[in-house]
C-alpha positions in Angstrom: 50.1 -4.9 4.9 51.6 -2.6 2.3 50.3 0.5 0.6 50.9 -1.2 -2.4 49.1 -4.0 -1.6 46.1 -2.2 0.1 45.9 -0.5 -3.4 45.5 -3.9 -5.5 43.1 -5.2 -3.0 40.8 -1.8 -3.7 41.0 -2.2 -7.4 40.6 -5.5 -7.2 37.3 -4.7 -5.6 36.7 -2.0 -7.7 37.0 -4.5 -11.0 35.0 -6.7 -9.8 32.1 -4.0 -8.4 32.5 -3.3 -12.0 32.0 -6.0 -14.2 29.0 -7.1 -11.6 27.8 -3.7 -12.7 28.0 -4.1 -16.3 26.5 -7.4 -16.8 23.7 -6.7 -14.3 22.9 -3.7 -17.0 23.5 -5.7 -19.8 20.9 -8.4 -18.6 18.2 -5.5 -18.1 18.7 -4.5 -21.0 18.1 -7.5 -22.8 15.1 -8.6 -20.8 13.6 -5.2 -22.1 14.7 -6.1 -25.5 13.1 -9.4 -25.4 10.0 -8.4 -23.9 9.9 -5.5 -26.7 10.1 -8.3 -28.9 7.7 -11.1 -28.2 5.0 -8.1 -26.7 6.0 -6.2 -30.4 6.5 -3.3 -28.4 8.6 -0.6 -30.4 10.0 1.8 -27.9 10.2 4.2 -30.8 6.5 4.6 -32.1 5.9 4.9 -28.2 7.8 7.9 -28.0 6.7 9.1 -30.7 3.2 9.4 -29.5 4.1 11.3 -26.6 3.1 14.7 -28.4 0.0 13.6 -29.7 -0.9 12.2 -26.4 -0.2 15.6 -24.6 -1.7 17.7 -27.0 -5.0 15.1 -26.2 -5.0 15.3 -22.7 -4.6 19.4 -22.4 -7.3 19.2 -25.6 -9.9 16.9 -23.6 -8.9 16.3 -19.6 -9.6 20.1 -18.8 -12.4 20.3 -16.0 -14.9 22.5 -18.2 -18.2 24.8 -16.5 -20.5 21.6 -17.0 -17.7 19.4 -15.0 -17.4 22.0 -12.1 -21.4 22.1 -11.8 -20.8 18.0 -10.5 -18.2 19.1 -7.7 -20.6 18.6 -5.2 -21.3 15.0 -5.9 -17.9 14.4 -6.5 -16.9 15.4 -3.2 -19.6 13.8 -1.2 -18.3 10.2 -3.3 -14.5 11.1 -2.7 -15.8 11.7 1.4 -17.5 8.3 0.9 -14.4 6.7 0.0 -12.2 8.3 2.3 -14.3 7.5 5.2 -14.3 3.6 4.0 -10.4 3.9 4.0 -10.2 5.0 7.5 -13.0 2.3 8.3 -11.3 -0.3 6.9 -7.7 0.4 8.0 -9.3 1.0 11.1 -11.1 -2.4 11.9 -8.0 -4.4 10.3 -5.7 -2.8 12.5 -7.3 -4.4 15.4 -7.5 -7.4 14.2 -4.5 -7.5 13.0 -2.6 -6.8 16.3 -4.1 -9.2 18.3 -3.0 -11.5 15.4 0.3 -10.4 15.2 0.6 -10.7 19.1 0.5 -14.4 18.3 2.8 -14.2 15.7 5.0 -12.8 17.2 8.1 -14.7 18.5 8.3 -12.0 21.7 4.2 -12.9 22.9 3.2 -16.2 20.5 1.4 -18.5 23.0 2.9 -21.4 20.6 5.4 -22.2 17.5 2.1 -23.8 15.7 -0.1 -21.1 16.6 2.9 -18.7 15.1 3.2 -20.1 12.1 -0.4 -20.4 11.0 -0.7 -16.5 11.8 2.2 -15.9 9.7 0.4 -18.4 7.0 -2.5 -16.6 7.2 -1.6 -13.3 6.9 0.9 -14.0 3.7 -2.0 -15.9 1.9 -4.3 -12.3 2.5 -1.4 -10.0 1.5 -0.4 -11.6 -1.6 -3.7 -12.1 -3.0 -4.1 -8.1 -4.7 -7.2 -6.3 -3.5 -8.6 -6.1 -7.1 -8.7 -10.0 -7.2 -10.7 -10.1 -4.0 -13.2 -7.3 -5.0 -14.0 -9.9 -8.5 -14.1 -13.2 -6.2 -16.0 -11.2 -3.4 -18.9 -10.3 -6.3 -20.1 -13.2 -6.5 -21.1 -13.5 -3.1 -22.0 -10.0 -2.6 -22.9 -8.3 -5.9 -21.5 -4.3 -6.5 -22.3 -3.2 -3.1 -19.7 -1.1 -0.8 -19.7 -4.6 1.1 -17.7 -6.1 -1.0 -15.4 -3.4 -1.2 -15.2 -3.1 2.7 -14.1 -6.7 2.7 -12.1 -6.3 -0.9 -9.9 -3.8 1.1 -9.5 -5.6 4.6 -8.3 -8.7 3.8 -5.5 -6.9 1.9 -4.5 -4.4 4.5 -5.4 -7.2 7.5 -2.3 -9.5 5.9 -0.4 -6.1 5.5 -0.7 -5.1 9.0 -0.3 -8.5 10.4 2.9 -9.1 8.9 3.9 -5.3 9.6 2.4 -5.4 13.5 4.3 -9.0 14.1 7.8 -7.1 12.6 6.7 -4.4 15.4 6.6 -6.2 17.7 9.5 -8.4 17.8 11.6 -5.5 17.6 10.1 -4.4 21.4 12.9 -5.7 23.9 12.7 -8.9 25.2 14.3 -7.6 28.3 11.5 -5.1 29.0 9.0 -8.1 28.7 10.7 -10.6 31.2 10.4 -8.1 33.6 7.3 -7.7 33.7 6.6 -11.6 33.6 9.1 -11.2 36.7 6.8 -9.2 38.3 4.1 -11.1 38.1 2.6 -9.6 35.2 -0.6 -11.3 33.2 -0.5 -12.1 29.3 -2.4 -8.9 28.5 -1.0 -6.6 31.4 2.6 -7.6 29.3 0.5 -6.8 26.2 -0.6 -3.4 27.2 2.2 -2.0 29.7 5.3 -3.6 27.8 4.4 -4.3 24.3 2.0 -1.5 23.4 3.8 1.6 24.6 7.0 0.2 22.9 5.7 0.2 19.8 2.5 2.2 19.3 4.1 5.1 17.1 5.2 1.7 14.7 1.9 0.9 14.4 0.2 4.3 14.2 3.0 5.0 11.5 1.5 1.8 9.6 -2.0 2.6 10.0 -1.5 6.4 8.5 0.5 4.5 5.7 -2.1 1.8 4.8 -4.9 4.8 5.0 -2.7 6.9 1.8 -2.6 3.4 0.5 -6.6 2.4 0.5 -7.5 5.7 -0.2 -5.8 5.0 -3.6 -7.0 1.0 -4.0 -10.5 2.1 -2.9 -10.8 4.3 -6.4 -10.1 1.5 -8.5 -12.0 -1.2 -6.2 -15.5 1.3 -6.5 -14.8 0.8 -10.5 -15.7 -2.8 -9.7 -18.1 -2.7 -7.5 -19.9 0.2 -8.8 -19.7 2.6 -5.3 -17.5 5.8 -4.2 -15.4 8.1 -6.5 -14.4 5.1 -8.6 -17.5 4.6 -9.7 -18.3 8.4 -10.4 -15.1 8.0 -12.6 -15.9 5.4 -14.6 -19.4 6.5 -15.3 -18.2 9.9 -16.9 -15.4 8.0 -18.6 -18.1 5.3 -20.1 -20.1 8.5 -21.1 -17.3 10.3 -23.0 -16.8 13.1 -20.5 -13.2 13.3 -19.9 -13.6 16.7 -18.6 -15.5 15.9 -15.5 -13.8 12.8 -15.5 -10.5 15.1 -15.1 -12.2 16.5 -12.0 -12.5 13.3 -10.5 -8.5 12.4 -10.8 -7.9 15.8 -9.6 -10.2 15.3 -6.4 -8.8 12.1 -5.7 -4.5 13.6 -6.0 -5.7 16.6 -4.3 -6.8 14.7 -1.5 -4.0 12.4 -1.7 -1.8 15.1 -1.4 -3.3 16.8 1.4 -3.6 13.7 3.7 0.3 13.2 3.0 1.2 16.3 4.0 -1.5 15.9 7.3 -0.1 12.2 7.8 3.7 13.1 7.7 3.5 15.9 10.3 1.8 13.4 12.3 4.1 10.8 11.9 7.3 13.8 12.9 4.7 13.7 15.9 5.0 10.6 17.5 8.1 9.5 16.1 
């Protein structure tokens, strides 16, 4: 192959990279443009409002001497809903890799039994946590109950479908060997399958921990329990400073189980 014809093969490629680009923008664009329209959403009014909307929020979501005097109850609710986080993530995690064991093309005891796992946990992961808190009410009432469950059938369909993606990766090698050996169902389970992949899984428990301890807030709006509800009381009440407080709390512990969580994770990875 010439140089010459190398070169028209790499601005062929180039063109066509191109024009893929250009009409890929163009059809965002228009979407947005559309959407503006029939929403009557004018991008310009919105920006506008920007300073305004500053000058509010340093005027009115400043944690004041009143706000800081309810630090205490604010931190034994943000505590509350952290320790439902870990709970939650916790008790799904189990479940969820004894679920995805069967799931899993590497340890499912059956192509029937797979696929109704795999069923299963896609019908509880795409159903939103929020949507689950409202149905779960009406069996419940606002009780921390209902957010428990609000919160583990979410993460259970998240760490299912994460756990059986685990363990598929583990090699298939290292299993028939131990079935070679002689080795039970669980004895595979826990000698092959388990030390292959346990920093996976502890990597997607830490994650869906950061993740509830976010959901959680909105979920105690609903049911009327942990920091969400402290939040939407004060809002209700027209006291956005100690409201502030409360969305500080909850970043600043955000923040700080990120940093905790991702020196873990450099840990076992």
């Amino acid at each position: 192959m010439t140089e010459g014809t190398k070169a028209s093969k790499s601005l062929s490629v180039f063109s066509r990279r191109k024009r893929v680009y250009t009409v890929t923008i163009l059809c965002v664009l228009a979407l947005f443009f559309f959407a503006s329209a029939v929403t009557r959403y004018d991008p310009s009014a919105g920006l506008a409002a920007l300073p305004r909307a500053f000058l509010w929020i340093v005027s009115n979501l400043v944690p004041d001497e009143k706000a800081l005097t309810r630090l205490p109850n604010i931190l034994k609710k943000l505590t509350e809903t952290a320790l439902l986080s870990v709970a939650v993530t916790v008790t799904a995690a189990v479940f969820a890799f004894f679920f995805s064991l069967m799931g899993s093309k590497t340890t499912r005891p059956s192509e029937p039994a797979a696929k109704a796992v795999r069923i299963t946990a896609a019908f509880f992961r795409n159903v939103p946590d929020v949507v689950w808190a409202i149905l779960l009410m009406f069996s419940f009432g606002q009780n921390i109950l209902t957010g428990f469950f609000a919160l583990f059938f979410t993460t259970f369909g998240m760490l299912t479908r994460a756990f059986i993606e685990t363990v598929d990766e583990v090699s298939a090698d290292c299993v028939e060997a131990l079935h070679a050996t002689g080795a039970t169902y669980m004895q595979t389970v826990f000698q092959g399958i388990v030390p292959s992949s346990v920093s996976e899984i502890l990597t997607w428990v830490l994650f869906m921990i950061e993740t509830n301890i976010r959901s959680s807030t909105l979920i105690g709006i609903l049911t009327g329990t942990g920091i969400g509800y402290l939040f939407d009381l004060y809002y209700k009440r027209l006291d956005y400073a100690s409201a502030s407080l409360v969305v500080l709390s909850i970043v600043v512990l955000v923040i700080v189980l990120e940093t905790i969580t991702g020196k873990i994770r450099k840990v076992i990875l």
